[in-house]
C-alpha positions, 0 to 999 in steps of 0.5 A: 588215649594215653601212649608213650610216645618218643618224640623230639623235645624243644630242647633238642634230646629225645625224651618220651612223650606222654599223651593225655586226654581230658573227657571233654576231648574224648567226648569229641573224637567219638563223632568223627568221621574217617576223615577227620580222624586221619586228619587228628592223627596226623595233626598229633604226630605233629605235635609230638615232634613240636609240642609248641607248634600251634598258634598260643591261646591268649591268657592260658599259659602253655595252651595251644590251638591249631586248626583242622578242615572243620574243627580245632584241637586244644592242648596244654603242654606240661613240660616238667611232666614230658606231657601233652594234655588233649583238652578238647577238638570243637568248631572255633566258637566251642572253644572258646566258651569251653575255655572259659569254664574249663581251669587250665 
């Protein structure tokens, strides 16, 4: 899952938006429903628009979280890069313990 895509960047220009994706994210998105995979789709079109919307995760320098009905999307934003890293989309105790072994 890695699209250029053509968003509106905190500074105000235009620039192309690159979407990565860890394995660990991959992983989850494979057991979602319809639902939910609605539900992720229009939470990264958000952050498309506003990379830094999600609320920041404490100690991870630009690391972000936003919740969904059932779960929460994790992502890193690389501006020198133009990219959002998609680290992983867990129930909120997963996060958590996969942020502590992941090196972000």
């Amino acid at each position: 899952m890695t699209p250029q895509i053509r968003g509106i960047w905190g500074d105000g220009g235009q620039r192309p938006l690159e979407l990565e994706s860890t394995s660990i994210f991959d992983k989850d998105i494979r057991k979602l429903d319809k639902h939910e995979r609605k539900e992720l789709k229009d939470l990264l079109d958000k952050i498309l628009e506003k990379p830094e919307i999600g609320k920041p995760m404490e100690h991870y320098a630009n690391v972000f979280s936003k919740r969904t009905e059932h779960r929460r999307l994790v992502w890193k934003v690389k501006k020198q890069e133009g990219k959002v890293l998609l680290l992983m989309y867990k129930n909120r105790d997963e996060v958590y313990e996969e942020l502590k072994r992941l090196k972000v």
